[in-house]
N, C-alpha and C positions, 0 to 999 in steps of 0.2 A: 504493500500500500504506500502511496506518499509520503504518508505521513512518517512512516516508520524511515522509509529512506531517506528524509530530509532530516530527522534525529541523527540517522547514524551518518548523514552528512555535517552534522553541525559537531557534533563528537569528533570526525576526525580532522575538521576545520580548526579547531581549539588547542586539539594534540600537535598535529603535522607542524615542522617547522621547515617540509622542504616546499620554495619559494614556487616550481612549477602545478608541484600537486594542490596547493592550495588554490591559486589562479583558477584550475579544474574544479574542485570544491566551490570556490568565489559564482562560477556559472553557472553551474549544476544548483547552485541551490538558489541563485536568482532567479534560473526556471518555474522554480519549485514555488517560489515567495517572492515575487517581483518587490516587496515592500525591503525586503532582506532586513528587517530589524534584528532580530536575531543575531544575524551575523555582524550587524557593526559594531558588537563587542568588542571585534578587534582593534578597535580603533583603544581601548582601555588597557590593550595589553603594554608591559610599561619593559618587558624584554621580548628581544630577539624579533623585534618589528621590523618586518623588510619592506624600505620604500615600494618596491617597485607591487609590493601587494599591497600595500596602504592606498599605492595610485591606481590600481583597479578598482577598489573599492569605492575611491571617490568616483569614478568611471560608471561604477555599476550602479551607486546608488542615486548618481545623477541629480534632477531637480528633487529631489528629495533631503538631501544632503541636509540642509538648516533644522528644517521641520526633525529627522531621526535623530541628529545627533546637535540638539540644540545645546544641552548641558555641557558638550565636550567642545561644542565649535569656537570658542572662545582658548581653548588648552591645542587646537588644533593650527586655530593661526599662529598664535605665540611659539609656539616651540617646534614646529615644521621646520626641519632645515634641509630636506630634500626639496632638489633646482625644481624637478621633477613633478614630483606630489605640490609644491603650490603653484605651480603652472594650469596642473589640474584644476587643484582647490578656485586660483582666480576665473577659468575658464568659467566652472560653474557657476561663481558669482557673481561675475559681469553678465549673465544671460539674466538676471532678473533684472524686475522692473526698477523705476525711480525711487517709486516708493514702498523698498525694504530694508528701511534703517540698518536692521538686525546684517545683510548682508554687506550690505554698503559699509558699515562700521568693522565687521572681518575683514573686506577686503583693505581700506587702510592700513589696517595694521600688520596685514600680508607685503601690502606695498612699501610700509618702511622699512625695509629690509632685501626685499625683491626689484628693487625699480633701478637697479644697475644691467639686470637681467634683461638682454634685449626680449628673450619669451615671455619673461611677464608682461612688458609694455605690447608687445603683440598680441597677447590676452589683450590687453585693458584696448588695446584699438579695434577691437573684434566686439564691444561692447554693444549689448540690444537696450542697455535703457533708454529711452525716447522723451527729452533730451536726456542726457547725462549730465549735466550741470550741478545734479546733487554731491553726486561723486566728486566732483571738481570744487563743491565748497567745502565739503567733507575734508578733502586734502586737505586744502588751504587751512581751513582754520585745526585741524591736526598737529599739522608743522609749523604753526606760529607758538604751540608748547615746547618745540623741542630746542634743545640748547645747541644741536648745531645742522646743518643742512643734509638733508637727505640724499645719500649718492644717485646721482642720475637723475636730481628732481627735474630739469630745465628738459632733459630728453622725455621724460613721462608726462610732464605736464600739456606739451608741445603735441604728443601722439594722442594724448586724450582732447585739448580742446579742438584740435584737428577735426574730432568726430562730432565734436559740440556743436562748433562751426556750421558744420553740414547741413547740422537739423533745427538749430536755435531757430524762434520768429522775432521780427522785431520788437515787436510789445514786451517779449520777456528777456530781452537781453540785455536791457539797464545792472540791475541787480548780479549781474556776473562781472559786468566789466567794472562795476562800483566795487567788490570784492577783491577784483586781481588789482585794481591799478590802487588797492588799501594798502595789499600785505605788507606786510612790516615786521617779521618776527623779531620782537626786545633783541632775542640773542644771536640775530641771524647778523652777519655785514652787511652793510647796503649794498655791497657789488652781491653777494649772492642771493639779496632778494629781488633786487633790479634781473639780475637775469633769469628767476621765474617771470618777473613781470613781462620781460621779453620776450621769453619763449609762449606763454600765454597770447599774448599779440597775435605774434607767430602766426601760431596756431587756428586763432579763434577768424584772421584776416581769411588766413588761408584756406580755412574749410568755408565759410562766407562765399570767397570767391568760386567755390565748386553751386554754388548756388546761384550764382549770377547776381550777388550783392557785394553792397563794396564796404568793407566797414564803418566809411566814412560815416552811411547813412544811420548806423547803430550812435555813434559817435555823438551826433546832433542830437537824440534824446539825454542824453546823461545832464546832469547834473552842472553847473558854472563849477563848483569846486572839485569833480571827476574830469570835466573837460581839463583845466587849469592842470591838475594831477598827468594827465596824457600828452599835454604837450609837455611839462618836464620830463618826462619819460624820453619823447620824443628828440626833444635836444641834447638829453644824456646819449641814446642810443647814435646822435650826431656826431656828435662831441669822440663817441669811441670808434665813428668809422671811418673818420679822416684825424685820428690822432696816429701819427705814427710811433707813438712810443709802444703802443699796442702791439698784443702777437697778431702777426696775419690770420689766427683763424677767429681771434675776436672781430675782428674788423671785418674778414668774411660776414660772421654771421650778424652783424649788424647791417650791414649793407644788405643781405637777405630782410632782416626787418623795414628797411625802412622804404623799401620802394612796395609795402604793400599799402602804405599811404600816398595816394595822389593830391600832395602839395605843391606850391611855389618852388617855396623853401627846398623840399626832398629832392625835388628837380634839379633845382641850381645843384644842391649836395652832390648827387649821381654824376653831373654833368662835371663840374670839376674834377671829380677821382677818375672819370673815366678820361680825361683829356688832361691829365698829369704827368708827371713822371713817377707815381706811383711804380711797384711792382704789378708785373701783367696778368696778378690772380684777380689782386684787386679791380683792378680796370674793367677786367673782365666780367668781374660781380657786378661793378659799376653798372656797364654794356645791359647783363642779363635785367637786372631791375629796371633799366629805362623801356626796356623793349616792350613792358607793358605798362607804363604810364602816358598819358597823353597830355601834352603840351608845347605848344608854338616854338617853344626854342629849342626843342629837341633837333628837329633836323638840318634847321639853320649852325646848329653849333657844332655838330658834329660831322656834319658835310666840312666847312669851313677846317679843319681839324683831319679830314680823312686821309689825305696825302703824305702825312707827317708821321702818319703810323706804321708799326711792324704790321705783317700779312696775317697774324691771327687777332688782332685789332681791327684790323679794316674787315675783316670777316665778320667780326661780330659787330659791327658797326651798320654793314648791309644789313644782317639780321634786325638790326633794332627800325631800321629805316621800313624793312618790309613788311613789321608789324603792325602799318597803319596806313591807312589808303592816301593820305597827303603827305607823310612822307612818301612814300612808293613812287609818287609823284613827284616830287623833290630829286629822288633817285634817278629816275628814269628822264626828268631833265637836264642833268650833270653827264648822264652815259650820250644823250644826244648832241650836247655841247662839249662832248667828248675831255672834260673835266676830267671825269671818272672813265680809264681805260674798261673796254668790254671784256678784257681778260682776267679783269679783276670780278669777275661776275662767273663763280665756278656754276656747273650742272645745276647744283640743287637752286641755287639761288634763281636762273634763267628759269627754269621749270615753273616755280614759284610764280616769277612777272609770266609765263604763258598764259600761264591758270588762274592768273587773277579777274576777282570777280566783275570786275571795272572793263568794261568791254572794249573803250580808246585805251585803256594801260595797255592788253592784249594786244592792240595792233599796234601801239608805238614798240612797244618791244619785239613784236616779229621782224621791224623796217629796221630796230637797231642791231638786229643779230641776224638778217638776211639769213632764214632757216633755209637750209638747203634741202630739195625735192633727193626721192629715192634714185634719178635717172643723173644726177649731179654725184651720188656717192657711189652709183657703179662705177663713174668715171673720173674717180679718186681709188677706189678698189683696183681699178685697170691698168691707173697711173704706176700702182706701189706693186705691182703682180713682176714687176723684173726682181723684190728681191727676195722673192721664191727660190729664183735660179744663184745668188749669189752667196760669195761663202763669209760668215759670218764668223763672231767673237763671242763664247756665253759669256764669259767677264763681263764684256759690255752689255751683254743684252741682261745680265741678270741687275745689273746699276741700273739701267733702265725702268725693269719690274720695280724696284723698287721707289722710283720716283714716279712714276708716274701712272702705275698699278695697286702696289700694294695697302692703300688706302680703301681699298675694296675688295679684294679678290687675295688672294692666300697663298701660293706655292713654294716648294720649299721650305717649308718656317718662315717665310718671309710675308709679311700682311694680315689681313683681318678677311672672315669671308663675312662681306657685307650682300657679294655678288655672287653669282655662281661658282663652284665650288672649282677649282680646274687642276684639282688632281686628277682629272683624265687627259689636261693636255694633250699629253705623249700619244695617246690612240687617234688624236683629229690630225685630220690631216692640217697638211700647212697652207691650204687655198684656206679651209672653213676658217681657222684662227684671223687669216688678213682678213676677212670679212665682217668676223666678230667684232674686231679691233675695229676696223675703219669703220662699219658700218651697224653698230648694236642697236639699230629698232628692226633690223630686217628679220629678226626671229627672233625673238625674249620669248623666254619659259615665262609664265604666268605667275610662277611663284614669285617671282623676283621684277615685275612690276611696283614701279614709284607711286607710291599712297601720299597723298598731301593730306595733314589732319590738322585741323585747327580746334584746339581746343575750347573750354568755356572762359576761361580764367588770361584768356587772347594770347597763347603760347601757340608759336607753330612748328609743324614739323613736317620733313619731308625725307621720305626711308620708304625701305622691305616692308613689309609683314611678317615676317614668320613665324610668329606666334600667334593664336585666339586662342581665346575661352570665352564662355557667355556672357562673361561681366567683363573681360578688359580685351588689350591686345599687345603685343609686342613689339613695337617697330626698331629696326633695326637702321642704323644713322653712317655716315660715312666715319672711318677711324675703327671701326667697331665698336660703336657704343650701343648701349640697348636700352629703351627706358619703355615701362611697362604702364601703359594710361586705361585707366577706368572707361568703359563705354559711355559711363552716364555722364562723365565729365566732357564729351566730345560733342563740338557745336558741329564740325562739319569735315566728312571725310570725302575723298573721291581717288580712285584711281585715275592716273595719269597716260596709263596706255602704254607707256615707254620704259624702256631702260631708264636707271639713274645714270648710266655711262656716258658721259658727253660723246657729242659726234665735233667732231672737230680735233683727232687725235693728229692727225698729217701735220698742223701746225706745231706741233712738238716733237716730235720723231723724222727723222728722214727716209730714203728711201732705204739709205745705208744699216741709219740704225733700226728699221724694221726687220732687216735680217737680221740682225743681233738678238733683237726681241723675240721674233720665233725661235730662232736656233734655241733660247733661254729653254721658254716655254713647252717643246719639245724633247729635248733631253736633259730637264734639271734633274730627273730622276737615277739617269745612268750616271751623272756626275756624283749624285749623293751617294751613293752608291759604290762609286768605285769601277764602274763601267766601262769600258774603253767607248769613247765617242764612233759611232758610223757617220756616212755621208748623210748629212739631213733629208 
């Protein structure tokens, strides 16, 4: 009968102290007694307790978890010191609602201890309370008892109000931002409660922005003495992203702060660090925060400025410029008054002016870049087909790959595969590669189709896909970078039809160094190898 089996399962639940048969027992008798009370005796056992069955149990007993062991859940977050078991423990916390004090007040005290733990903070960002702002005053007024700051507060705080962000309405968001821009713990420094206050910012700007609001508007209800409070916030946050006595990654993440305000002020701030002599992370912070603020002096000042930079300046310079349809326009009249050289206008960037939604940018920029028809690049294909027959250098042809390939494509060890994969080189023949080369819209595999995706938060991007799932995707960037965006945050995607490959490769290569470059690309393998070269 059951009943007798679930006995003589709870019997040997109690005795057993090997870790596998237990687990078996642990299921067998949740079968038995989904409620398992019974069994969370073991939670009382005070020897020979093995996390990794403690963490099934918390597993097994699921939303249940407060309600069975309400006397012990207080002895359970205090003294858990397996990474493991409160990983668990917060998973099941964070799935309830706002209003369960009783969990919400475990989970803090699971967090003062756990919030170095990138998995905890991955819990707590996996949060279903709707909003979670209780949580977030909870903390707060937590850590205003404790005598010194909690490791990892500015990273936790930043992943939780991220998720705040998201969901807050404006009617109730006074009362959170009156709280963050309060804290003050007696015994904390001002530098380490400024930078909760900042990461809160952060945070709460940036989930806003997944919402299509801008903090500012949250901003305008507070209070004259919370407003007052946020711009000294404000000007501290200033103050450390153009002090250079600062380490660079304070100054990073201030510069990350402060362009999620669109001010004057923020503007001018951006626009100097980015047009300084600054070190080029910062410039480049600088760059990234502009590209999504809108203001009149943006493209005037950094147009005016763009000649004078290194080539990953002026890059992210284009970028900020094609963030916004009057600068685009700005741009694209520097390229026609030929201010701004057209070769300074890589693949991604052209693609971008094709496909802009502005239907005069579209044709000024087809007249500025004379796209060439498919019957024009047979007869560049036909031009370069002598150096098939010529005898070639892989030293030089693999210098080549490297400059002007491996930004996209892989062989060797050499590059990133952003592009098609061309470890099969060596079996195409050496017509199909000049073809490739000179000519890549004439046949693109479909995987590797250019995606332009603009996001909500007016970030854009233009890559591969090679990743989905139902909620995000994976675009994949030239250099090899990868950054993985939510669907719901995407205002507008479209395929582009084409390779990201520029056509216009004959301008960099000769006929000479084309045979270099096959030769390369055809037997890099017998060279890695150890191979004796054949006649290509």
């Amino acid at each position: 009968p059951p009943d007798e089996v679930l006995a003589a399962l709870k019997h040997n639940w109690k005795n057993n102290r090997l870790t596998r048969s237990r687990l078996h027992i642990l299921w067998l008798m949740k079968l038995l007694d989904p409620r398992l009370t019974p069994a969370v005796l073991a939670w009382s056992e005070t020897e020979n307790r093995d996390p990794r069955v403690r963490e099934q149990v918390v597993v097994a007993i699921g939303d249940n978890l407060e309600e069975l062991l309400s006397n012990e859940t207080d002895d359970l977050v205090t003294e858990e010191t397996d990474e493991r078991v409160r990983f668990r423990l917060i998973l099941d916390l964070t799935s309830r609602s706002a209003d369960a004090p009783a969990a919400r007040a475990a989970l803090v005290r699971l967090l003062r201890k756990g919030a170095s733990d990138p998995w905890m903070r991955l819990a707590v960002g996996s949060l279903n309370a709707s909003p979670p702002e209780e949580l977030l005053l909870d903390l707060l007024a937590d850590w205003s008892t404790l005598t010194q700051p909690v490791k990892a507060a500015v990273e936790l705080v930043e992943v939780l109000t991220v998720v705040l962000g998201q969901q807050i309405k404006v009617d109730s968001s006074p009362p959170i931002f009156k709280r963050v821009l309060n804290f003050a713990p007696p015994l904390w420094s001002q530098e380490a409660a400024t930078d909760v206050q900042m990461a809160a910012i952060r945070g709460l700007a940036n989930g806003l922005s997944r919402q299509g609001q801008s903090i500012e508007t949250h901003l305008e209800l507070l209070e004259e003495s919370e407003r007052r409070l946020f711009n000294e916030l404000l000007r501290s946050v200033q103050k450390t992203a153009s002090s250079t006595s600062q380490t660079e990654s304070l100054r990073l993440v201030a510069i990350n702060t402060l362009h999620l305000v669109n001010r004057p002020e923020i503007v001018q701030s951006l626009l100097e660090l980015a047009t300084s002599s600054e070190p080029t992370p910062v410039r480049l912070a600088a760059l990234e925060g502009l590209a999504t603020l809108r203001d009149a002096s943006i493209g005037p000042s950094l147009l005016k400025h763009f000649n004078t930079q290194m080539h990953p300046l002026r890059r992210a310079i284009i970028d900020v410029l094609l963030a916004d349809e009057t600068t685009t326009g700005m741009l694209l009249e520097e390229l026609e008054k030929g201010t701004i050289q057209t070769n300074e206008i890589d693949s991604i960037h052209e693609i971008r002016l094709t496909m802009d939604k502005n239907p005069a940018y579209r044709r000024r920029t087809k007249k500025i870049f004379e796209t060439e028809d498919s019957s024009a690049r047979a007869t560049i294909v036909k031009t370069y087909r002598p150096a098939l027959e010529r005898t070639g250098d892989i030293a030089r042809g693999r210098l080549l790959f490297e400059k002007n390939c491996a930004s996209c494509h892989r062989v060797a060890g050499i590059g990133v595969n952003v592009g098609p994969d061309l470890a099969d080189s060596v079996c195409r023949t050496t017509e199909s590669l000049l073809i490739s080369i000179l000519d890549p819209n004439r046949d693109v595999n479909a995987n590797y189709f250019g995606y332009k995706i603009r996001t909500r938060d007016r970030k854009n991007y233009l890559g591969t896909v090679p990743f989905e799932t139902t909620s995000s995707l994976t675009i994949g960037l030239p250099g090899g970078k990868e950054e993985s965006i939510l669907k719901a945050e995407i205002e507008e995607i479209r395929s582009t039809g084409m390779s990201l490959m520029p056509v216009g490769l004959e301008k960099m290569i000769s006929v000479e160094q084309m045979t270099d470059l096959i030769l390369f690309l055809k037997n890099w393998r017998y060279v890695e190898e150890g191979i004796p070269l054949g006649k290509p």
